[in-house]
C-alpha positions in Angstrom: 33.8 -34.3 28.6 30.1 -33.7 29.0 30.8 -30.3 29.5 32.8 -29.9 26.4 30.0 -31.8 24.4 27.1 -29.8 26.1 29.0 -26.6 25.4 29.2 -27.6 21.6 25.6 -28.5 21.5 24.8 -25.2 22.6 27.2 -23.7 20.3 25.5 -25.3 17.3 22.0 -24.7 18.5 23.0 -20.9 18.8 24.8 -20.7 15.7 21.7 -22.4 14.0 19.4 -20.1 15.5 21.4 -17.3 14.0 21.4 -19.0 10.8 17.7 -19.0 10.7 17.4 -15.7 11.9 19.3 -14.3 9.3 17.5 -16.3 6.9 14.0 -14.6 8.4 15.5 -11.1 8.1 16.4 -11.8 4.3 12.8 -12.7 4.1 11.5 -10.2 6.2 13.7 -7.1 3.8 12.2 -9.2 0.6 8.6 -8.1 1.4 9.8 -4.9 2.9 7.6 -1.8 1.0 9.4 -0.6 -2.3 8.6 3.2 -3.4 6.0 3.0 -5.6 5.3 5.5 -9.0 2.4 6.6 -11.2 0.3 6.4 -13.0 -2.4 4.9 -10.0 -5.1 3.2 -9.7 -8.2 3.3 -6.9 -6.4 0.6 -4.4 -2.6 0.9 -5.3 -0.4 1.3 -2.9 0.8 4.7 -2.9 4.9 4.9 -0.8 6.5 7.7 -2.7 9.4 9.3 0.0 8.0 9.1 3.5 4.6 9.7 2.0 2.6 6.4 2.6 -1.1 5.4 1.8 -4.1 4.2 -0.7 -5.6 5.4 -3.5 -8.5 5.9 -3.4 -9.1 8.8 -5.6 -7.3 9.3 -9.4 -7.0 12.3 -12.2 -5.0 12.9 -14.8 -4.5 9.9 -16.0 -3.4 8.3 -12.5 -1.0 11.2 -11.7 -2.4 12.9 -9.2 -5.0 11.8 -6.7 -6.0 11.5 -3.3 -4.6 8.7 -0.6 -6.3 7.4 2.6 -3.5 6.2 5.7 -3.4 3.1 6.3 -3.7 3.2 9.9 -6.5 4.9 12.2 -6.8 6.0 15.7 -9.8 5.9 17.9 -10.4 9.2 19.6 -13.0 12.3 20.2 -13.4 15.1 17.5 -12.8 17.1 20.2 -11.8 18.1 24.0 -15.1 18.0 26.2 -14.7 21.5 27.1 -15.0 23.0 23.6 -18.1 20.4 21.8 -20.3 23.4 22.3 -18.2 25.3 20.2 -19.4 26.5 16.4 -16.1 26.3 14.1 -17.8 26.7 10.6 -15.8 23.4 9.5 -18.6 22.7 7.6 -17.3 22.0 4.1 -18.7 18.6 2.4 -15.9 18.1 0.0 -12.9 19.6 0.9 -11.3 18.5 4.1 -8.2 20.5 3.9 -10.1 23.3 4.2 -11.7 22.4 7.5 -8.8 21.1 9.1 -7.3 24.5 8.5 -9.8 25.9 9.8 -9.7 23.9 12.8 -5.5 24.3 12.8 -6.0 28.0 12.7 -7.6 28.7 15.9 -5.9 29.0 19.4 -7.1 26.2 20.7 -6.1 24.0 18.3 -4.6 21.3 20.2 -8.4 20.5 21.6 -10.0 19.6 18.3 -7.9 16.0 18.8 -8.8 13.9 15.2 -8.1 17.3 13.1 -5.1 17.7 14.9 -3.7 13.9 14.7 -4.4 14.0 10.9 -2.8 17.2 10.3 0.1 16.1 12.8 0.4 13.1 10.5 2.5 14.9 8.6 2.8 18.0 5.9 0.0 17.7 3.5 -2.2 15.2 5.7 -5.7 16.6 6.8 -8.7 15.2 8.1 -11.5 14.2 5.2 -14.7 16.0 4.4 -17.7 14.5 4.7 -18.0 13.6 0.7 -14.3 12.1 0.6 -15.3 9.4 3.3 -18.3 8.6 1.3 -16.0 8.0 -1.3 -13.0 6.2 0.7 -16.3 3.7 1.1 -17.5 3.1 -2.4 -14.0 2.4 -2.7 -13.5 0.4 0.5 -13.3 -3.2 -1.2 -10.1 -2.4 -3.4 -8.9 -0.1 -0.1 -9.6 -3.1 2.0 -7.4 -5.5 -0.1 -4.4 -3.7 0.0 -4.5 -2.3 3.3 -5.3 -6.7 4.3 -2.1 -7.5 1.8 0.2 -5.3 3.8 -0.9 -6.3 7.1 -3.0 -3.2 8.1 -6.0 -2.4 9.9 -8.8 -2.8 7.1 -12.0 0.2 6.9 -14.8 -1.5 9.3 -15.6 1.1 11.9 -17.4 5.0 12.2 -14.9 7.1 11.1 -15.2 10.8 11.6 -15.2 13.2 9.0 -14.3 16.8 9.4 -17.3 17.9 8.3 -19.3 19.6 11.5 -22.9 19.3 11.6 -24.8 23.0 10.1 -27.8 22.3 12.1 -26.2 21.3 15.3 -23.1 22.4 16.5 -22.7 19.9 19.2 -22.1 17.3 15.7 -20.1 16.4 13.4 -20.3 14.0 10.3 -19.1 10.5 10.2 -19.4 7.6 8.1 -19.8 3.8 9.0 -17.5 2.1 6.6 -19.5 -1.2 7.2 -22.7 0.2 6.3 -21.7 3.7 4.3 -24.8 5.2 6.6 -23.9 8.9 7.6 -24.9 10.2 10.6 -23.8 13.5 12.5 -22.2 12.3 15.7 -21.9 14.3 19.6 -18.4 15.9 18.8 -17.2 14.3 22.5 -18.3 11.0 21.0 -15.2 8.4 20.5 -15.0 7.1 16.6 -12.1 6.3 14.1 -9.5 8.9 11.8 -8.2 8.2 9.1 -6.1 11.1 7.3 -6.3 11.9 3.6 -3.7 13.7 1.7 -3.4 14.3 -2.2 -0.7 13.3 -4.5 
């Protein structure tokens, strides 16, 4: 008999478990991310398709824009062996263009936080010098959305793609506690973030 009774104590407490497990995956799917559309504002959310991010950029009328990811990796600009290297990456405001740059040569696979961004996926690239400055003025609204959805928030030196004209041993990054920019040792360890535009 205590058998029976101990078998349909567990029974219950199982079954209950289940029940509330259900009950936490009906939660969990509630606050699931729902595709999101325009127009945007600096801080939305941005989840169109696969494509996820945050504003932090706008133009016509909300439209179209530019999006920060809202996770980061902590890694070199590049391989030790090729920091000597001069790649000309050296445009301020466009980022696309230097990750391309960077994308285009043979040794691509080397240049490791151009090559995670632009691995992110199509359209993803590593940001210019300029866009980071701006992904900081922007940082607080950034910061609130990427904390309401349970990401990492903007708080370290984040590289840009941006390398350094009068050093080629640099590259630009930006402290997104401080908004200081500094041109970093290329074989130094900071934060990426990718960018892409909408």
């Amino acid at each position: 008999m205590k058998r029976f009774l101990f078998a349909i104590s567990l029974f219950a407490f199982v079954v209950g478990c289940g029940g509330n497990s259900n009950k936490a995956n009906n939660e969990s799917e509630d606050t699931q991310l729902k595709e999101t559309s325009g127009p945007y504002k600096v801080g939305d959310l941005y989840f169109e398709g696969d494509v996820l991010g945050v504003v932090f950029e706008t133009k016509s009328g909300g439209m179209h824009g530019k999006i920060v990811s809202v996770d980061e990796e902590k890694m070199q600009w590049c391989d030790d062996s090729v920091y000597e290297i001069a790649t000309y990456a050296t445009n301020e405001y466009d980022g696309a263009v230097n990750t391309a740059k960077l994308m285009d040569r043979y040794d691509a696979d080397k240049y490791y936080a151009a090559y995670w961004c632009a691995d992110y996926g199509y359209g993803w690239y590593m940001p210019a010098k300029k866009e980071l400055e701006k992904i900081f003025l922007n940082k607080s609204k950034i910061n609130s959305t990427l904390s309401k959805y349970g990401y990492s928030q903007l708080e370290h030196w984040c590289w840009s793609s941006t390398e350094s004209v009068n050093d080629k041993f640099c590259a630009w990054g930006v402290g997104m506690y401080s908004g200081f920019t500094i041109d970093s040792n290329k074989s130094d360890f900071n934060y990426v973030r990718a960018v892409s535009a909408f």
